[in-house]
C-alpha positions as CSV (number, residue, x, y, z in Angstrom):
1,X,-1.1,-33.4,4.9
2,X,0.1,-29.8,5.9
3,X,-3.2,-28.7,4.2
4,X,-5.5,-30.8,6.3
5,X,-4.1,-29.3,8.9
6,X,-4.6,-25.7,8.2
7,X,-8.2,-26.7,7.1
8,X,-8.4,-27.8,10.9
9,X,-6.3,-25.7,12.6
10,X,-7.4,-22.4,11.4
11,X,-11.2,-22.7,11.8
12,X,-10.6,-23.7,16.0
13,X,-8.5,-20.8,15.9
14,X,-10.7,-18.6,14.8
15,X,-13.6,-19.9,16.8
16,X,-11.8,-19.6,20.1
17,X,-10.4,-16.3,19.1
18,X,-14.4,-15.4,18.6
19,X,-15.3,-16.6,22.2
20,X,-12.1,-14.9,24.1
21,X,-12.9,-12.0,22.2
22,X,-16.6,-11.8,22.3
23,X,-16.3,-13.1,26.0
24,X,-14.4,-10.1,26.5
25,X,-15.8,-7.3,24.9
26,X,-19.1,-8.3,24.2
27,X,-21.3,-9.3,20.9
28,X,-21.2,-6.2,19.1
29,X,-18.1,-4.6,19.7
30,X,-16.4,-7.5,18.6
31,X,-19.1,-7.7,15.4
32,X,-17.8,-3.9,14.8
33,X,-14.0,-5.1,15.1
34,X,-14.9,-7.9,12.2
35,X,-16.8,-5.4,10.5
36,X,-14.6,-2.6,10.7
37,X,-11.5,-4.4,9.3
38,X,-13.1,-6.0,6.7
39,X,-13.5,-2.5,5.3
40,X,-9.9,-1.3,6.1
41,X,-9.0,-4.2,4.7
42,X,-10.8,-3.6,1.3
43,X,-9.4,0.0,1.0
44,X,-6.0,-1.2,1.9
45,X,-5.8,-3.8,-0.5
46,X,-7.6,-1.3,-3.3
47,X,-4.5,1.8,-2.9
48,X,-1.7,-1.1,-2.4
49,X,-3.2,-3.2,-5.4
50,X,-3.8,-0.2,-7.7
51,X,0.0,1.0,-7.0
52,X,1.1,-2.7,-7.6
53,X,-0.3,-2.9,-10.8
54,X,1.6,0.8,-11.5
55,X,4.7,-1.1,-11.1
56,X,3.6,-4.3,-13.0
57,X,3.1,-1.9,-16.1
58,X,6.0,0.0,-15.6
59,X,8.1,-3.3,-15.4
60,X,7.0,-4.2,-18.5
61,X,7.2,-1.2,-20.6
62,X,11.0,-1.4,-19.2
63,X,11.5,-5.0,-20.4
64,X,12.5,-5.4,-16.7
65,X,11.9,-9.0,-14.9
66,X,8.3,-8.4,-13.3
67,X,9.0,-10.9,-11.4
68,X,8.6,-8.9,-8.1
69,X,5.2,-6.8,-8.6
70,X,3.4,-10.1,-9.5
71,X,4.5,-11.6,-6.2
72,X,3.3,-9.1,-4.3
73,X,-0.2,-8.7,-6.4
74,X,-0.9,-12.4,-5.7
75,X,0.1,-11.8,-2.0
76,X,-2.2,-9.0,-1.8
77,X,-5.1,-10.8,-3.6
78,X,-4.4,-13.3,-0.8
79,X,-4.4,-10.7,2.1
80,X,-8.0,-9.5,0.5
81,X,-9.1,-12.7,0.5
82,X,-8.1,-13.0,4.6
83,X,-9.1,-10.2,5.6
84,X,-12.7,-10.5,4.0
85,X,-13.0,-13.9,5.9
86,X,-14.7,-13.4,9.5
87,X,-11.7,-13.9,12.0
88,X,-9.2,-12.4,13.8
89,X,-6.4,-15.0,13.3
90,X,-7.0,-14.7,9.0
91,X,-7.1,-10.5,9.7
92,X,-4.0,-10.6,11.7
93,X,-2.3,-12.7,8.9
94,X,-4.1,-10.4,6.2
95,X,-2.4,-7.3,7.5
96,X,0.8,-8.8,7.9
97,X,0.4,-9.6,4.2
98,X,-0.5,-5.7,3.5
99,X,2.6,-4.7,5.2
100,X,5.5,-3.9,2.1
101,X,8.4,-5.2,4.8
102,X,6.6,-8.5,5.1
103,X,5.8,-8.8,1.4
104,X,9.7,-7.9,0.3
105,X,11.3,-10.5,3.0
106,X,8.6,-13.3,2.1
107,X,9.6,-12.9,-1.9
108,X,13.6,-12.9,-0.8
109,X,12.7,-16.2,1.3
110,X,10.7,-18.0,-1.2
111,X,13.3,-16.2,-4.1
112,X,16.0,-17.9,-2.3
113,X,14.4,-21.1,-2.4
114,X,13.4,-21.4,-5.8
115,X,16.2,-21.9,-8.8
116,X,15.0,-20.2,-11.8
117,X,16.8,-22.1,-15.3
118,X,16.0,-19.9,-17.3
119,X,13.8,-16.5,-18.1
120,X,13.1,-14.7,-21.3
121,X,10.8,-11.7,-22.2
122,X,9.3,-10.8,-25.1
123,X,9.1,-14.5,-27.0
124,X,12.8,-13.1,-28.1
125,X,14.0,-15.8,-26.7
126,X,17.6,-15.7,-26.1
127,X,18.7,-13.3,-29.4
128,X,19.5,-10.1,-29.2
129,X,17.5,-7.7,-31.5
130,X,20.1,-5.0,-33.6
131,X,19.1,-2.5,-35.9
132,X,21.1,-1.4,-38.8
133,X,20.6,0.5,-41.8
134,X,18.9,-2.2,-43.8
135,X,15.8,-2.2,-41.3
136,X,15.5,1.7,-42.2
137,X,13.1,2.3,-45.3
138,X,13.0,5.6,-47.1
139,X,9.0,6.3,-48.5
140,X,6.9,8.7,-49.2
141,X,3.0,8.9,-48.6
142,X,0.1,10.4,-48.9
143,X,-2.6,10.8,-45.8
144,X,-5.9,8.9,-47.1
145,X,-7.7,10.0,-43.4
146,X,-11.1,11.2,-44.5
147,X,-12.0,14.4,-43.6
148,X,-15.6,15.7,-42.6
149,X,-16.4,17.1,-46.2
150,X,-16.1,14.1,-47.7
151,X,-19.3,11.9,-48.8
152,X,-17.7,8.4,-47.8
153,X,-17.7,10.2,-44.1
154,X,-20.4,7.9,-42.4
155,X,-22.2,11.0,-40.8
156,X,-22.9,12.4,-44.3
157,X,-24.1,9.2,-45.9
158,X,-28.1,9.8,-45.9
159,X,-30.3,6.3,-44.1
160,X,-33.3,6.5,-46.2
C-alpha cells in the first residue's frame, strides 16, 4: 500500500515542483537547474562511490563486518538513481542521500531495527582457524620458470 502511494505521491510532487519552479524562474533556467544537478549528481556519486568501494575492499582484506560500506554503496546507487530522475523533490532526496551524516544516522536507524542471529565470514563458519607446527612443511624445489633461451618458450617456437 505505502508503495502505491509513493508511485502517486511523488510524480504530483514533482510536477507541481516543475510549475512553481518553472513559473518562477522561467523554462530554461529551471531546464539548467535539472540539467545542472544531474551532472553534480553523477560526479558526486562517482568520488563518494569509488571511496566506498575503497572501504568495501579494505573491510574485507581485514576480515572486518562490511556490513557498513555496502549500506552506504546501495544508498549511493539509490541517490544516483534520484538524482538522474528529472525533479526537484527526487534531487533534494538524492543529495540528502550523498550527504555521509545522513547515510551514517539512516544505517544506525535501520541497524537498530534489524536483529542480526547470526554472521560469519569466510565460509569458516563458527571455528576458529590455529596454526601449529604440523601445518608447517619443510621442502626443497627447484624453479621450472622457462626462461627466454629455451625452445619450449612460445616466442621461439617457429609457425611454418
Amino acid at each position: 500500500m505505502w508503495l502505491l502511494i509513493l508511485f502517486i505521491a511523488i510524480p504530483v510532487i514533482e510536477i507541481a515542483l516543475f510549475i512553481q519552479v518553472g513559473g518562477w524562474l522561467g523554462l530554461f533556467p529551471t531546464l539548467g537547474i535539472v540539467i545542472l544537478t544531474a551532472v553534480l549528481g553523477t560526479y558526486l556519486v562517482r568520488t563518494q562511490g569509488l571511496a566506498t568501494l575503497s572501504s568495501l575492499q579494505n573491510r574485507f582484506s581485514e576480515l572486518r563486518d562490511p556490513t557498513e560500506p555496502l549500506a552506504h554503496g546501495a544508498m549511493i546507487l539509490f541517490a544516483g538513481a534520484l538524482l538522474l530522475t528529472p525533479g526537484f523533490f527526487t534531487d533534494a532526496v538524492g543529495f540528502l542521500l550523498l550527504t555521509p551524516a545522513f547515510r551514517v544516522a539512516a544505517f544506525g536507524w535501520v541497524k537498530s531495527r534489524v536483529k542480526v542471529a547470526s554472521f560469519t565470514m569466510g565460509g569458516q563458519g563458527q571455528h576458529q582457524q590455529t596454526r601449529d607446527a604440523a601445518d608447517v612443511f619443510d621442502a626443497d624445489y627447484t624453479d621450472v620458470t622457462p626462461n627466454d633461451d629455451s625452445p619450449w618458450n612460445s616466442k621461439n617456437i617457429s609457425k611454418d
